[in-house]
C-alpha positions in Angstrom: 222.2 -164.9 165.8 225.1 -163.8 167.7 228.2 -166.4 167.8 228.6 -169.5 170.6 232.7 -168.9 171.3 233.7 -171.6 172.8 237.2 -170.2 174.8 240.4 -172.4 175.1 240.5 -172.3 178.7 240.3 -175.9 180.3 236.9 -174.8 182.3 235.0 -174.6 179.1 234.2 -178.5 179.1 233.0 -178.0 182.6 230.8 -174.9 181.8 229.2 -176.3 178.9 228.5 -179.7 180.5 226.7 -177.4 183.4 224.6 -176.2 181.1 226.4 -172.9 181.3 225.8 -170.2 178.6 229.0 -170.2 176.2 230.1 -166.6 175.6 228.5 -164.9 173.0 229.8 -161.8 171.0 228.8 -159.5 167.6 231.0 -157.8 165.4 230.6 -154.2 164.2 232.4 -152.8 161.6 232.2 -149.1 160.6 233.0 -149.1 156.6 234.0 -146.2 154.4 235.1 -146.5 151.6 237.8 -149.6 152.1 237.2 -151.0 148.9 238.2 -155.1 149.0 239.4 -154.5 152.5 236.2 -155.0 153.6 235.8 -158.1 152.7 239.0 -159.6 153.9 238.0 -158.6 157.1 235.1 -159.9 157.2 236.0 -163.3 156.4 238.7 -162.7 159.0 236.3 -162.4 161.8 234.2 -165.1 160.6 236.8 -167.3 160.7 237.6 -166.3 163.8 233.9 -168.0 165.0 232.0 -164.8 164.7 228.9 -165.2 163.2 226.7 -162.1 163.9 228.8 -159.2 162.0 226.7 -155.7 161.1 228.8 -153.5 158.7 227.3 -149.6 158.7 228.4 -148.8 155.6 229.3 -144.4 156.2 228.0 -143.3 152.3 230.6 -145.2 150.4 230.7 -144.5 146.9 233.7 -147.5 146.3 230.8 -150.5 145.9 232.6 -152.1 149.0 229.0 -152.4 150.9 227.4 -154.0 148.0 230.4 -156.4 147.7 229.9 -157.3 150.9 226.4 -158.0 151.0 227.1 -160.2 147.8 230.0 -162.5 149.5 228.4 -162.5 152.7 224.8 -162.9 152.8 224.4 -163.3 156.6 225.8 -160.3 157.5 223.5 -157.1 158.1 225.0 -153.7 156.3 222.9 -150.4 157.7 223.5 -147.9 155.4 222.6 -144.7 157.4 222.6 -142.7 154.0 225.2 -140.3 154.7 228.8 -140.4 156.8 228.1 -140.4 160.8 231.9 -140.3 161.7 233.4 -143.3 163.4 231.8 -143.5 166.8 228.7 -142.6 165.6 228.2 -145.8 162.9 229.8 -147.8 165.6 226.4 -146.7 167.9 224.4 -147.2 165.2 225.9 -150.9 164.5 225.9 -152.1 168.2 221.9 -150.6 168.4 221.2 -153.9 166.2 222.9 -156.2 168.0 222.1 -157.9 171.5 225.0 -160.4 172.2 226.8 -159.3 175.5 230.3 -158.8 174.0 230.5 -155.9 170.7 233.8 -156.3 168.8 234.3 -152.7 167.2 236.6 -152.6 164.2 238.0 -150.7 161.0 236.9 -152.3 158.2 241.1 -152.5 156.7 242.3 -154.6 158.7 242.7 -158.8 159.4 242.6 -160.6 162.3 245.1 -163.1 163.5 243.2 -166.1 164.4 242.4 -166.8 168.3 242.4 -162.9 168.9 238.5 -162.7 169.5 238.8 -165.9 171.7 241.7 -164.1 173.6 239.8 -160.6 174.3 236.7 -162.3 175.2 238.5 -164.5 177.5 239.8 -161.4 179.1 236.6 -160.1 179.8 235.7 -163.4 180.7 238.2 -164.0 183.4 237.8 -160.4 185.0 234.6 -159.0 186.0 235.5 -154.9 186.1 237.1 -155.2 182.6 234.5 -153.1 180.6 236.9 -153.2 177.1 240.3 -155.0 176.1 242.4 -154.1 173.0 245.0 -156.5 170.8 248.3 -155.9 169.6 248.4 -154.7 166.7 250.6 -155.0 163.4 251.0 -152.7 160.1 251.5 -154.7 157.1 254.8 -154.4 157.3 255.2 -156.4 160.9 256.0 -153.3 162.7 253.6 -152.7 165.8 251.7 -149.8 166.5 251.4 -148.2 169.7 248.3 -148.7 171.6 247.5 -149.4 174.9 248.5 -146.2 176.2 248.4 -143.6 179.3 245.9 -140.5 178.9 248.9 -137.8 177.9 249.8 -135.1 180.8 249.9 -131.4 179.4 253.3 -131.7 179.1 253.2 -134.8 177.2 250.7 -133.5 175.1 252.3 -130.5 174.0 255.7 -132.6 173.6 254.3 -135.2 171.4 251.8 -132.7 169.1 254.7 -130.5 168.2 258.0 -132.5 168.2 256.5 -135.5 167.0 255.9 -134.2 163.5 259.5 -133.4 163.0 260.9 -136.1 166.0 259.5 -139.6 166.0 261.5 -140.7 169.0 261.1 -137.5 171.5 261.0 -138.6 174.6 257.4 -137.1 175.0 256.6 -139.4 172.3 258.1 -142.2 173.5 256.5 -142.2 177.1 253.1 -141.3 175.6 253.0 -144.2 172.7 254.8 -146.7 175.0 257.1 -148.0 172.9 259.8 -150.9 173.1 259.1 -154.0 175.3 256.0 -152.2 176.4 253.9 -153.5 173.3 254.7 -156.9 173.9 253.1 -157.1 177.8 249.4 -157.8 178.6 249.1 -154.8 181.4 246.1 -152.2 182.1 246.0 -149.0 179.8 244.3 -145.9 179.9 243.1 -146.4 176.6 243.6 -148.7 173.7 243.3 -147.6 169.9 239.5 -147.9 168.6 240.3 -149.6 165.7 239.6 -152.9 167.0 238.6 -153.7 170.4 236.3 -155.9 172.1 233.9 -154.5 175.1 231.5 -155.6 177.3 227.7 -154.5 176.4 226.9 -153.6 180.0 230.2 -151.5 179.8 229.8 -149.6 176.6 226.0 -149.0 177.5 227.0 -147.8 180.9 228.4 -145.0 179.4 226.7 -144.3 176.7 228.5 -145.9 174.1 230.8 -143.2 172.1 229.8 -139.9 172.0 229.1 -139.1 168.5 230.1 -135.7 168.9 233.4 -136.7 167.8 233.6 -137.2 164.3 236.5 -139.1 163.8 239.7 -139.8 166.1 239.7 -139.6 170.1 236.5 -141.4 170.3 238.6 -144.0 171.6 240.2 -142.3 174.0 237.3 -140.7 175.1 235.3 -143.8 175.4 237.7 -145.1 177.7 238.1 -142.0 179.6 234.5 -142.2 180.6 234.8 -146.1 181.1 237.5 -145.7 183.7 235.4 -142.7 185.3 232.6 -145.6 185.6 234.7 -147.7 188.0 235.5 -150.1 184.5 239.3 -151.3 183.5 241.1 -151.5 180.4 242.9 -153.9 179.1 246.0 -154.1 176.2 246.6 -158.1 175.6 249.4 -158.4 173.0 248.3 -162.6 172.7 245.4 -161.2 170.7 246.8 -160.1 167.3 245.6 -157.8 163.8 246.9 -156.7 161.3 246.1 -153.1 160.0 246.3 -151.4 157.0 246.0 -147.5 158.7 244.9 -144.8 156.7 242.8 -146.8 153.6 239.9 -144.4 153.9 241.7 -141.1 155.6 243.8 -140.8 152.3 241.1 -140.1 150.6 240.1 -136.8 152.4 243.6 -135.4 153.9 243.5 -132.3 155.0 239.9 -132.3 156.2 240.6 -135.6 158.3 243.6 -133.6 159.9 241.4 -131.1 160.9 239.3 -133.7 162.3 241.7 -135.2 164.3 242.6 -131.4 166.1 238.8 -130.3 166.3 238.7 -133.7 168.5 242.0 -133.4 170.1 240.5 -129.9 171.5 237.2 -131.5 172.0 239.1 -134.0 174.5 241.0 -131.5 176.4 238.3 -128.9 177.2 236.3 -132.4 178.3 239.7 -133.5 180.7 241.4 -130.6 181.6 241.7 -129.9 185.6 240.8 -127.0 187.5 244.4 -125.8 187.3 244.4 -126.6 183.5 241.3 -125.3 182.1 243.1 -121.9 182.2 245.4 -123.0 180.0 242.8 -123.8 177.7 243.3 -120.5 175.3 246.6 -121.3 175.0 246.0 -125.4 173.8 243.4 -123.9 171.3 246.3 -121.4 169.8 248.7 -124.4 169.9 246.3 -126.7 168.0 245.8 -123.8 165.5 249.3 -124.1 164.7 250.0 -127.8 165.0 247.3 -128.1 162.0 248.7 -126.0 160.3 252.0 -127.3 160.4 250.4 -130.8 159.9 248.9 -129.7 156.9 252.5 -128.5 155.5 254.1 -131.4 156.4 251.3 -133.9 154.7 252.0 -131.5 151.4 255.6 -132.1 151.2 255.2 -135.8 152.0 251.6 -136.9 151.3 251.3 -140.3 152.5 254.0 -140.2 155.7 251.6 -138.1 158.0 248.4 -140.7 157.6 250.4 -144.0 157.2 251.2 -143.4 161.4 248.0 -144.3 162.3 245.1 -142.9 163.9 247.5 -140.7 166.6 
C-alpha cells in the first residue's frame, strides 16, 4: 500500500475534509552491494512517512538484501538475478508499484526529514513539473552539484578534460553550478538521479529510463526526454539528503569509469545538433582519451576520482 503524505501546506485540512485524495508516493531503491547502507536508508524514508518502499537488489553478494528483508518486513526486494545497471532496476522497481509519485534513490544515502513532503509538494503545487530533485550533502556537509544545465560542446569538452586536473575551471564551474546557485529553488535541466522524486504520468510518458544506459547519464537523459515532452524540472534546496557517493562504484573502478564514457558518448550521439553530429568522430577520440587519463589518474589516487560523485 503506497503511503498517505499528508503535506505541510495550510490547504491540506481543507483537502482532506473534502474528501480529497492525500498525495500518495512509493519509494524505489536500486541496491548493489551498499552493505548497512541500505538499511539506514531505508529507515530514513520510512521515517520520512513512506510506507510502500521496493528495493531491486542488482546481484549483491554483501547480504545487504537479506538484511533488509530481515529489518524490514513490509518492504518488497525483487532480486532480478543478475546486475541490470541503474536505470534499468529503477524500471524494474517502479513496474511494482502504482502510487502516482516514484521516489528513485541510491541505496547510500539518508534523507533529511520533510524532503519527500517538500518534492511532492512541488509536484503538487505545479502541474507541468514531471520530476524535482533535493539538495544534496556528502558526509562531510559539503554540497554536491546538481540541478544543472545540459553542457554546450564547449562546456563539455572544458569540464571532461580540465576538470580532472582543475576542479574550479570555469567550464566546470558554469556546468556544475556552483556557489549561491546550490542554495536556490530554480528550474534545471537536469538534477542528479540519485534521489529524485517524479510524477508517474511523467516518467511513463517517456518511457521511464532507457536501460540502455548501464550506469551514469540515465539521469540526464531521463530529463532530456522529460523536457522534450513539454515536462519541467525542478532543483529545491528545502528538500535535503545526505550521500555517501561512490559505496558500490569502488568496488569495480575502472570498469565503472568506462561506464560512465560509454554513456557519456551514448548521450551525445543522442543530443548532438545537426551542426554537431559532425563533430561526433572527434567526441568519440576525446572520450577515448579522457578514459584513459581517468583511469591514470584513479591509479595514482584511488579513491579521489569516485568520491566526486556520479559526474
Amino acid at each position: 500500500m503506497a503511503v498517505s503524505l499528508k503535506l505541510s501546506r495550510a490547504t491540506d485540512r481543507t483537502d482532506a475534509a473534502a474528501g480529497e485524495e492525500p498525495a500518495q508516493v512509493a519509494a524505489v531503491i536500486v541496491n548493489y552491494n551498499a552493505g548497512e547502507s541500505l538499511t539506514g536508508c531505508i529507515a530514513s524514508i520510512a521515517a520520512d512517512g513512506v510506507e510502500e518502499i521496493v528495493v531491486v537488489d542488482n546481484a549483491s553478494v554483501d547480504g545487504s538484501a537479506e538484511r533488509a528483508a530481515d529489518s524490514f518486513p513490509d518492504v518488497l526486494v525483487v532480486r532480478p538475478g543478475r546486475n541490470l545497471g541503474y536505470g534499468a532496476g529503477a524500471n524494474r522497481g517502479a513496474a511494482e508499484t502504482s502510487a502516482p509519485y516514484i521516489l528513485v534513490c541510491n541505496p547510500d544515502l539518508v534523507v533529511v526529514p520533510g524532503a519527500v513532503r517538500c518534492l511532492v509538494e512541488v509536484l503538487e503545487k505545479n502541474g507541468d513539473v514531471g520530476l524535482a530533485g533535493p539538495m544534496m550533502r556528502e558526509l562531510s556537509g559539503v554540497v554536491y552539484p546538481s540541478g544543472r544545465e545540459f553542457p554546450s560542446l564547449t562546456d563539455a569538452v572544458g569540464h571532461a578534460f580540465l576538470g580532472l586536473v582543475w576542479g574550479g575551471n570555469p567550464w566546470t564551474r558554469r556546468y556544475r553550478h556552483l556557489g549561491s546557485e546550490q542554495h536556490r529553488a530554480r528550474d534545471a535541466d537536469w538534477v542528479s538521479g540519485a534521489f529524485f522524486v517524479v510524477r508517474r504520468l511523467a516518467f511513463e510518458s517517456v518511457g521511464g529510463f532507457d536501460e540502455r544506459y548501464f550506469m551514469y547519464l540515465e539521469d540526464v537523459d531521463l530529463c532530456w526526454r522529460l523536457h522534450r515532452a513539454g515536462w519541467r524540472v525542478r532543483y529545491e534546496p528545502d528538500a535535503e539528503v545526505v550521500h555517501e557517493q561512490g559505496r558500490s562504484a569502488s568496488r569495480h573502478p575502472y570498469s565503472m569509469l568506462l561506464a560512465h564514457h560509454v554513456s557519456m558518448w551514448r548521450f551525445a550521439r543522442r543530443t548532438a545538433e545537426r551542426s554537431e553530429k559532425m563533430l561526433l568522430p572527434l567526441v568519440f577520440l576525446g572520450l577515448l582519451v579522457r578514459v584513459v587519463l581517468a583511469w591514470a589518474e584513479h591509479l595514482a589516487s584511488p579513491r579521489s576520482r569516485l568520491r566526486r560523485g556520479r559526474r
